[in-house]
C-alpha angles and dihedrals in degrees: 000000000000122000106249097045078059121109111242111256111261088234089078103047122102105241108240122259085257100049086052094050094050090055087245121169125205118212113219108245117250107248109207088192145061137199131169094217093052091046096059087049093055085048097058085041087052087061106045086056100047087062095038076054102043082047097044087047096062101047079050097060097048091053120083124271130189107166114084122212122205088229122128087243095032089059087049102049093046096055085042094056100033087049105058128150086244090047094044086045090052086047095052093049102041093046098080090046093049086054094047094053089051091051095041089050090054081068133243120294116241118254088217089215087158097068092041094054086046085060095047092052091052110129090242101059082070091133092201099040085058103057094037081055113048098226120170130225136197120199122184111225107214105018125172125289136142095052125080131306084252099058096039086044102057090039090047081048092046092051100045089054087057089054095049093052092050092048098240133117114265108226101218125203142226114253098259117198099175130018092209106109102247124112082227143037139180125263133153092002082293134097121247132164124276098215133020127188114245094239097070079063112043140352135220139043095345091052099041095284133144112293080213149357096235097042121068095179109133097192089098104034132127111261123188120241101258094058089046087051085059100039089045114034110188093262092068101042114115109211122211117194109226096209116120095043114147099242097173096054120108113266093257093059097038090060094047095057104051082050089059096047090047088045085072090071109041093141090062116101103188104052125173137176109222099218102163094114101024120038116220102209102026131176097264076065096060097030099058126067096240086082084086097062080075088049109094088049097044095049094053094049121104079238095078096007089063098028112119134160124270114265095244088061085051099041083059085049098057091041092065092053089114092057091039099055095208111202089216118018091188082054088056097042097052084047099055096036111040120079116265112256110215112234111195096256118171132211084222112092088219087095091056088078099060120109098204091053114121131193145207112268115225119242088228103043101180096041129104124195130216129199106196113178115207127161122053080012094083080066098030099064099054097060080045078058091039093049098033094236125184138217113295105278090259090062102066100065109154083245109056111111087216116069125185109220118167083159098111090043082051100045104045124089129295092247097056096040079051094055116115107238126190112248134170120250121210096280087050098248122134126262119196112194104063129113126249092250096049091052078053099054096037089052091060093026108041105004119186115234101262084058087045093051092046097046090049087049086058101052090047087054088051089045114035124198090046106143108160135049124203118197117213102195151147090203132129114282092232081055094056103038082060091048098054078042096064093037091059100042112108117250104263079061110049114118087206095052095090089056090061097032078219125133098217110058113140116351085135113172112225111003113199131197124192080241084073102065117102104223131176116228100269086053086045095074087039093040075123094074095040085054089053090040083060094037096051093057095049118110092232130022118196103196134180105257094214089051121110087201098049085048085057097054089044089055095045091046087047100048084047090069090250119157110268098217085063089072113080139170134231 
């Protein structure tokens, strides 16, 4: 056949757009002849074709592709086209409004105005009865923000103790979360308030309440900052280092000394501690029992005996009855509503014994309470292993039926401390690898949920006539939906029921989350303290020991006149 009635040879075709997008390869057909003319033919054809292909190649590159091909140049030319200069500039602009749009869909927080005009028409922020008055006020300078409602809460009670006891008026704060000046900031992808006044959380002394019932007198009365910045313009502020004080002395005699220093000045009326470099109340405070040498003192004060939470916190409270179940709601009401009496409960296990003693009832009686830290725990726990550190210092009261005791982990030889034990991390698999002493410390810090449902099945044993659980937690929603999951199955399908050998682990009733409350948006940013509110009612309330927020509930259980063995640990 002459050459020029052949078909070209497919070697040198372009293959189609198609073909190059499917990944398709051409064989090149097998020639069972040869012929020099031809040949010479098929070489200028050759030619002609590799410029029509160079050609063809790049109008092909600047036209859109959206196939990939596995191919050692398709990958590159997919990542060369896809990654242009105009694609990575529209990248770079759109990004911030892409991140705007996902934190304005997560809504607006409240500016909660309300509360703060409440605080502004308090008795006390009366500027001319103050002067005419002479009353004195003490401000601390660097407190804590930025940390948890917990940490920022016992040292705010602790403060406005020391006020109490020095006669003055304690200046309380706003929960700031961020010192920008902005009304909002950015956490989570989501928007929250940077600042929220400390009566959406709690009432009385400590907010600017009554110091008690039968006294009206306002000389010794909480005042907000703002009044305080009128009544006491910088010129007149008197400002009181808080270095050389003796951090490493028991609470009682903390407290006692920082009386006796104030007590030198006693004619200055704006009075404020200058705590920016040396904390007054710090963590080794709250973290060490000899917090509880401060404790009888503390408990009988207006300061714990009046506190209450804010009535937004138990307004959320009473929204959620119908999740709660409450036996009796007038119970409840009277509980959350009525002023704590002080019953002269000990930290010594000696009063336990006696058979007149009385105790406050809970406004939820078959319910038990969980606090379950997850989060920057599953770190956490692990330093608490490394350092050896102990319950807060709240948590380790004489009386308490749960003691936390590492010692014979710490004590025993290297080798064996050394020794690789099996735990069970927070999905409830099995981790090889860890000490003896962390699986020690993870079991009562950051517990799986085998461990969760056992230890639950415990306390119900201890207490009967337990029927609900409530779960205070900053967990995954999947977690504790596997959790509630475990605590609700009936007892031939328990996982947990082979560790017991028992027939009656879970089965519980009715089984709560914090997820379950239904919250408006100003209870949404204080959803902490409706947690504790709850928490505080239960019967019994199971708490992390390492937690700030699980040694709050304990106090104020405490401080309520509740049975101390009704207050038990992970």
């Amino acid at each position: 056949m002459p050459a020029k009635h052949r078909q070209p040879s497919l070697r040198y075709h372009l293959p189609s757009s198609h073909a190059r997008r499917t990944s398709e390869s051409y064989e090149q057909p097998f020639i069972d002849d040869y012929d020099a003319d031809e040949d010479q033919v098929e070489q200028g054809t050759y030619r002609q074709h590799r410029v029509a292909t160079q050609r063809q190649y790049k109008r092909l590159l600047r036209q859109p592709s959206f196939a990939f091909s596995f191919t050692p140049f398709g990958i590159k030319h997919t990542c060369w086209y896809r990654i242009t200069l105009r694609r990575l500039l529209c990248c770079l602009v759109l990004t911030p409004f892409v991140l705007a749009l996902s934190v304005l869909i997560s809504g607006v927080p409240p500016s909660y105005e309300d509360i703060r005009a409440y605080e502004r028409l308090l008795p006390q922020h009366n500027l001319t009865r103050a002067k005419a008055e002479g009353h004195k006020y003490l401000k601390f300078r660097g407190h804590l923000w930025g940390h948890g409602l917990n940490n920022i809460l016992q040292e705010t009670i602790l403060m406005s103790y020391l006020s109490h006891r020095t006669n003055r008026s304690f200046v309380y704060q706003d929960y700031v979360w961020s010192q920008l000046p902005f009304p909002y900031t950015v956490y989570d992808f989501a928007l929250r308030p940077s600042r929220i006044p400390f009566n959406a959380f709690i009432s009385g002394p400590t907010a600017g309440g009554p110091i008690s019932f039968s006294d009206p007198d306002v000389h010794r009365i909480a005042v907000s900052d703002d009044f305080y910045n009128v009544v006491c313009p910088p010129s007149q502020v008197h400002l009181l280092p808080s270095r050389g004080a003796p951090h490493d002395t028991d609470g009682a005699s903390y407290i006692q000394w920082w009386v006796d220093r104030l007590s030198t000045v006693p004619a200055i009326t704006c009075l404020e501690i200058d705590a920016d470099k040396d904390q007054v109340f710090d963590l080794w405070l709250f973290g060490e029992k000899r917090i509880l040498t401060l404790w009888d003192d503390l408990s009988r004060s207006s300061i714990l005996q009046n506190f209450s939470w804010s009535h937004l916190v138990l307004s959320a409270v009473l929204r959620n009855l119908v999740i709660l179940r409450p036996p009796s709601k007038q119970a409840l009401y009277d509980s959350l509503f009525r002023p704590s009496v002080h019953l002269p409960i000990s930290s010594s296990t000696e009063l336990l014994s006696h058979e007149n003693v009385t105790f406050s009832q809970p406004g939820l009686p078959d319910l038990v309470a969980v606090h379950i830290r997850r989060g920057d725990f599953s770190r956490a726990c692990y330093r608490h292993a490394k350092y050896k550190s102990t319950y807060m210092g709240l948590n380790q009261f004489q009386s308490f039926v749960d003691v936390f005791d590492p010692e014979p982990y710490i004590t025993r030889t290297p080798d064996a401390n050394a020794k690789a034990s099996k735990k069970s991390d927070h999905q409830g698999n099995d981790s090889p690898g860890v000490t003896d002493l962390e699986s020690y410390y993870m079991a009562h810090c950051f517990p799986s949920i085998t461990q969760v449902v056992t230890r639950l099945h415990k306390i119900r044993r201890d207490n009967p006539g337990l029927k609900s659980v409530y779960i205070m937690s900053n967990a995954w929603g999947s977690w504790l939906r596997q959790l509630k999951k475990e605590l609700m199955k009936r007892p031939s399908q328990s996982s947990a029921e082979t560790l017991e050998g028992t027939d009656d682990i879970g089965g519980w009733e009715h089984v709560i989350t914090s997820y379950d409350l239904v919250l408006d948006p100003q209870q949404r940013y204080i959803d902490m303290a409706v947690d504790m509110a709850i928490a505080e009612q239960a019967r019994v309330f199971v708490g992390n020991g390492f937690s700030s927020a699980s040694s709050n509930v304990v106090m104020l259980r405490m401080a309520k006149g509740m049975d101390p063995r009704t207050n038990r640990f992970l």
